[in-house]
C-alpha positions as CSV (number, residue, x, y, z in Angstrom):
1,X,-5.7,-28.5,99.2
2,X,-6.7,-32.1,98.1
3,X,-9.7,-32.3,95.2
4,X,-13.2,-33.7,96.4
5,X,-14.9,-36.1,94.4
6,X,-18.5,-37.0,95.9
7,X,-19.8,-40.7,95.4
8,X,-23.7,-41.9,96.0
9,X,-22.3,-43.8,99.2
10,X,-19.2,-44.4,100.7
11,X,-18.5,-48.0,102.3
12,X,-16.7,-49.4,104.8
13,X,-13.8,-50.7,102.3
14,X,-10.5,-50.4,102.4
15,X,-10.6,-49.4,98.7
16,X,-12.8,-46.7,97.2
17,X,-14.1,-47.1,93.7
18,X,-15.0,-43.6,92.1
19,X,-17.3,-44.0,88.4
20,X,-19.3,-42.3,86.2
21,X,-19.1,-38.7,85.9
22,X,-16.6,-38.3,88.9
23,X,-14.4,-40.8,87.3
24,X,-14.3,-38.8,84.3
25,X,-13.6,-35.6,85.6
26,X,-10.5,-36.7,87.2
27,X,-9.1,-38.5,85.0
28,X,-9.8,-36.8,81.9
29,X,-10.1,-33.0,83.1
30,X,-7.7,-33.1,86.2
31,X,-5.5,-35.7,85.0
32,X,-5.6,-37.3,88.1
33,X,-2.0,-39.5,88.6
34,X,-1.2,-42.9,90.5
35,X,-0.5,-42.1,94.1
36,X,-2.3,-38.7,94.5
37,X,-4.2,-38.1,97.2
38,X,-7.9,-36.9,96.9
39,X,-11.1,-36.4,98.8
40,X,-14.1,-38.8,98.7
41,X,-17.5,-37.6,100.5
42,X,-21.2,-38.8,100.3
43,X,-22.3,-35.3,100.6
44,X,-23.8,-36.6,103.8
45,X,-20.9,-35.9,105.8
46,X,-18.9,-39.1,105.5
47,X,-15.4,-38.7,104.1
48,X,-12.1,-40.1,103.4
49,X,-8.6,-39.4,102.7
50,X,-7.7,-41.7,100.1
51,X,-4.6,-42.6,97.6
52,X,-5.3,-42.9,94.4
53,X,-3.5,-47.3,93.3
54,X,-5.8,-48.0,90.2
55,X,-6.8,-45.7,87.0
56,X,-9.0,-47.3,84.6
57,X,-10.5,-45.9,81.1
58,X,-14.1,-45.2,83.7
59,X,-13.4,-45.3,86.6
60,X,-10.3,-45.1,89.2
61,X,-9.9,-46.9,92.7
62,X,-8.3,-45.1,96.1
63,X,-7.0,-46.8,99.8
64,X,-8.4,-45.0,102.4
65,X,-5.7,-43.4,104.7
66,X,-8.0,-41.3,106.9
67,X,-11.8,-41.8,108.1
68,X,-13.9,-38.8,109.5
69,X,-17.2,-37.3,109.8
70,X,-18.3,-34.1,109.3
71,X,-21.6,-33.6,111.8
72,X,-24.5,-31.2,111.2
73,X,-23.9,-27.4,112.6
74,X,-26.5,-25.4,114.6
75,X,-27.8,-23.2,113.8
76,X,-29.0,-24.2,110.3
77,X,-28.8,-21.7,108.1
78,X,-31.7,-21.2,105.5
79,X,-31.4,-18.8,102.6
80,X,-35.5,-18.6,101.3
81,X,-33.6,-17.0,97.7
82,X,-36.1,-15.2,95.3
83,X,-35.7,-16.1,91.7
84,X,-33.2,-14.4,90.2
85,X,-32.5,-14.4,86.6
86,X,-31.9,-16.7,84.8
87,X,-28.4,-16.4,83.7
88,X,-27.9,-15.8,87.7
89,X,-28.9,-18.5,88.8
90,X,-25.4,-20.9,88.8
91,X,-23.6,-17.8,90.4
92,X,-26.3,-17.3,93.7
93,X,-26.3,-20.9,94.0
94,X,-22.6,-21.1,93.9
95,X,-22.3,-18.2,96.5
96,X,-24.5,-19.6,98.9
97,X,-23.0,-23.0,98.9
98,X,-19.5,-20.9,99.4
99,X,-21.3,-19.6,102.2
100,X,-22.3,-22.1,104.2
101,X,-26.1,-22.4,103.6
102,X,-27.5,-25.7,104.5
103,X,-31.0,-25.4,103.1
104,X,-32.1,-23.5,99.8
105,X,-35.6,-22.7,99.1
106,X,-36.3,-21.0,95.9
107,X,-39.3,-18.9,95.9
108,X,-41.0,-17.4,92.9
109,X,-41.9,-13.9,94.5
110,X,-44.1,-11.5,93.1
111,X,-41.7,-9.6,91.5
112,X,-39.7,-12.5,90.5
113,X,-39.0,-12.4,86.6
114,X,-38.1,-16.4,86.4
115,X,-40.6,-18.6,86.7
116,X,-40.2,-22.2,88.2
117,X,-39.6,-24.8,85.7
118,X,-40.3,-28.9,86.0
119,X,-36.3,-29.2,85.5
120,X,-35.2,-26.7,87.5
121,X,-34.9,-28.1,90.7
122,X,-32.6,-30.2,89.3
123,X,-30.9,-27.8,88.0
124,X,-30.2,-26.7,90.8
125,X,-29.3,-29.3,92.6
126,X,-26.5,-30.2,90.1
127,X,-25.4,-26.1,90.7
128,X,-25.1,-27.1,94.3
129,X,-22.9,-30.5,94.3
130,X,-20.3,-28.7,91.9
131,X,-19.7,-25.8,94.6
132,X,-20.0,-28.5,97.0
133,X,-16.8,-30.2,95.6
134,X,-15.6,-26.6,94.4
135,X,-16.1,-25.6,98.2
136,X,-14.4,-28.8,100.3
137,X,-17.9,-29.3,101.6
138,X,-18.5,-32.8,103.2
139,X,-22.2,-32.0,103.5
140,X,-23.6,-30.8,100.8
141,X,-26.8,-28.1,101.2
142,X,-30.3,-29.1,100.5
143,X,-32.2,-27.8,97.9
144,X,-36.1,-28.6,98.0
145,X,-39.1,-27.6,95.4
146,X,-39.9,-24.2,95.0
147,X,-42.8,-22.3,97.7
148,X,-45.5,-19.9,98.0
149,X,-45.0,-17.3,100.5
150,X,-47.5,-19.1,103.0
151,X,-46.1,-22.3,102.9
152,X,-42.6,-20.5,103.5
153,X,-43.4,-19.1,106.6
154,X,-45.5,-22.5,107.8
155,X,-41.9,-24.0,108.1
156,X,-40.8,-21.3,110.7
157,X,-40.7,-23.0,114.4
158,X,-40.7,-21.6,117.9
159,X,-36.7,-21.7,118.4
160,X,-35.8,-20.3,115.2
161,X,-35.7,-16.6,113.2
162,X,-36.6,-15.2,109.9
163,X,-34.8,-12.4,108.9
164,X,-35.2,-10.3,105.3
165,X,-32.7,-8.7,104.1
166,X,-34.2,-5.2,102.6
167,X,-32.6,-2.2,100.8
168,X,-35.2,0.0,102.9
169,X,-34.6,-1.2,106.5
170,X,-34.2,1.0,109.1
171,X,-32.7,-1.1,111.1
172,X,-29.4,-2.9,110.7
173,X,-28.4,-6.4,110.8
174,X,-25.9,-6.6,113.6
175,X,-28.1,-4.7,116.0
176,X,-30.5,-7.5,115.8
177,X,-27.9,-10.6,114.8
178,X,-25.5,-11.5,117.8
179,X,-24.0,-14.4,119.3
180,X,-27.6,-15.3,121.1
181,X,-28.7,-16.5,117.8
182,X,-26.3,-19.2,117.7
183,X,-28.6,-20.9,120.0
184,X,-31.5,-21.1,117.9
185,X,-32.4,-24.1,115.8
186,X,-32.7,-22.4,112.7
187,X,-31.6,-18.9,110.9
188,X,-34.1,-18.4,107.6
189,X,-32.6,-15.4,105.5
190,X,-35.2,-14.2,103.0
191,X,-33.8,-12.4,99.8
192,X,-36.1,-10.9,97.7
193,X,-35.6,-11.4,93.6
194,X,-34.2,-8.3,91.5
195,X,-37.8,-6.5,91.4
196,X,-37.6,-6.4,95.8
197,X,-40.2,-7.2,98.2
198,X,-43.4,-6.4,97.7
199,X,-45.4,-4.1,100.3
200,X,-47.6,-7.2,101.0
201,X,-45.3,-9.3,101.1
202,X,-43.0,-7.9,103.7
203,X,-46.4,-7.6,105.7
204,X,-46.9,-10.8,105.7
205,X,-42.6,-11.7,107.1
206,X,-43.3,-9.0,109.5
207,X,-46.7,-10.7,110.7
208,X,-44.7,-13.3,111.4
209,X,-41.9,-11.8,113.4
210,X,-39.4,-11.6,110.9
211,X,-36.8,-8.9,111.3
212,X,-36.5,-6.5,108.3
213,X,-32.9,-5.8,108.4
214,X,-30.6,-4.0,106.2
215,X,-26.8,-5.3,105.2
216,X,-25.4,-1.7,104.7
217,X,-25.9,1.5,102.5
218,X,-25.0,-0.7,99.3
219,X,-27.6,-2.2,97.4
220,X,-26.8,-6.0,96.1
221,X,-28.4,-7.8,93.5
222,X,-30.4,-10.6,94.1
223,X,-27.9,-13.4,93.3
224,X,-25.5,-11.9,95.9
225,X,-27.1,-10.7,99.0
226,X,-27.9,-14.6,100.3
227,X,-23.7,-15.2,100.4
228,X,-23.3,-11.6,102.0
229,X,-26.1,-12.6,104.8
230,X,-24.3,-15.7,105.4
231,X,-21.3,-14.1,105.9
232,X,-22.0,-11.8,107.9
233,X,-24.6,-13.9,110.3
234,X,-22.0,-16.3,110.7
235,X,-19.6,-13.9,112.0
236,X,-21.9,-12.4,114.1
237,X,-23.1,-16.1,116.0
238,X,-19.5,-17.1,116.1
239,X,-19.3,-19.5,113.3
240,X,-16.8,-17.8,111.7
């Protein structure tokens, strides 16, 4: 499996110049050699297969070999992920991206022991783009500022689904999830932070047709319960 490195943008050149922090990873962690090939992505689904011709002290060039694009998948997959703590924060993120999420929306719940910090979305964001390139991903998942419950569920449309995964559901995920739902727009998965749900605020989902669905007679924590959902929706759609 070839390394990915992500650039800002990839151009049309022949040669690929990779800098900065990418640059420095390869050739001073990986020890990157002359005529290796490697993976360069914009994270926006643009890629190339590349060797590497030129190492400098900051920064190494490539020729492209190989051109492709990697295009947007329907349904999207949302994972709304309740705050976890803080020292599991890295790991959910890293298991979602693993997963295949394509949007992440942190959400300081009730019962959410975290709180949202002014560097934390960026934080985040960093999490993401190293299990982008950990994960071969040529796009790699949004991340957007933390919401209230409210303005979670104002971002729900008429073609897609919100489902919460709950300890306490009577009702199990593949006898809602099938391959019908691969026709929707969008999938939102809502995972409660360590604490759970509260009762109001699963009345509120429900309120607004979400499906309170269970993932088995195992409890998860927070941090892993958004990968597990992923997995298993995109089994049950046909993704995987």
């Amino acid at each position: 499996m070839l390394t990915l490195f992500l650039v800002e943008k990839l151009t049309d050149a022949p040669v690929i110049e990779v800098e900065g922090d990418e640059a420095h990873h390869a050739i001073k962690v990986l020890r990157i050699n002359l005529g290796e090939e490697i993976l360069i992505s914009d994270g926006s689904g643009n890629w190339v297969r590349a060797k590497v011709e030129n190492i400098e002290k900051k920064s190494l060039s490539a020729k492209v070999l190989e051109r492709g694009f990697q295009d947007e998948r329907t349904p999207r997959l949302i994972v709304v992920q309740g705050l976890p703590k803080s020292d599991r924060v890295k790991e959910a993120i890293e298991i979602l991206v693993e997963s295949g999420v394509d949007l992440i929306i942190p959400w300081e719940s009730e019962r959410s022991i975290s709180k949202w910090q002014k560097d934390s979305l960026a934080k985040w964001q960093n999490a993401a783009l190293a299990a982008t390139k950990q994960s071969r991903r040529f796009r790699a998942p949004e991340i957007i500022d933390q919401l209230s419950l409210s303005q979670l569920l104002e971002i729900e449309s008429d073609t897609g689904a919100i489902v919460v995964m709950h300890e306490s559901a009577k009702v199990k995920l593949s006898e809602v999830v099938s391959t019908k739902f691969a026709g929707l727009s969008e999938i939102i998965i809502v995972i409660g932070p360590e604490g759970g749900l509260t009762d109001n605020e699963l009345a509120l989902l429900e309120g607004a047709g979400a499906h309170v669905l269970g993932l088995g007679p195992e409890v998860f924590r927070s941090a892993h319960a958004g990968g597990a959902a992923l997995s298993a929706i995109s089994a049950l759609i046909g993704r995987w």
